[in-house]
C-alpha angles and dihedrals in degrees: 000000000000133000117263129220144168118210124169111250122243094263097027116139148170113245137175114233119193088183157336140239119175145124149244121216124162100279096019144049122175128185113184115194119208142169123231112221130199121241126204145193136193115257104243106239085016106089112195093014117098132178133213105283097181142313119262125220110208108181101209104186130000105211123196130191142146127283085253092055089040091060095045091051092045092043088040083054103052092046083058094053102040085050094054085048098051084056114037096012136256120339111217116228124232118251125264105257123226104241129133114258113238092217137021089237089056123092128188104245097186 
């Protein structure tokens, strides 16, 4: 049998997600992971004081694989979660957004 190694990749690196949108279709599954971001403004006769201006939406990595992968990773993932609950408790899930879908084949994740 070979050897086995993991190496990071030349352009490998750590990212924050605060969520995913993404799609499956026959040959093909994404998942793009962004971070929403707070905008401010200054509150005009108010110096020093800001409101909230928009959210910002950063994608941050679009990731593709095939349907197989995609239901590894889905089924990796949830091991990992039932086994944390079963630990420390439920986790609570975020709540869908509201925000349009690009695409009819993309779905708000969380």
């Amino acid at each position: 049998m070979p050897e086995f190694e993991i190496i990071d990749g030349e352009n490998f690196r750590v990212i924050y997600a605060t969520g995913a949108f993404g799609g499956l279709a026959p040959n093909d599954g994404r998942i793009v992971l962004y971070i929403d971001l707070m905008k401010t403004k200054p509150i005009r006769g108010e110096p020093g004081k800001e409101e909230l201006d928009k959210i910002v939406r950063e994608r941050q990595i679009e990731i593709h694989m095939s349907p197989a992968t995609w239901k590894s990773v889905a089924r990796w993932m949830i091991q990992h979660v039932e086994q944390l609950e079963k630990v420390f408790g439920q986790i609570p899930e975020v709540p869908k957004t509201n925000i349009p879908e690009k695409e009819s084949s993309e779905k708000h994740v969380i």
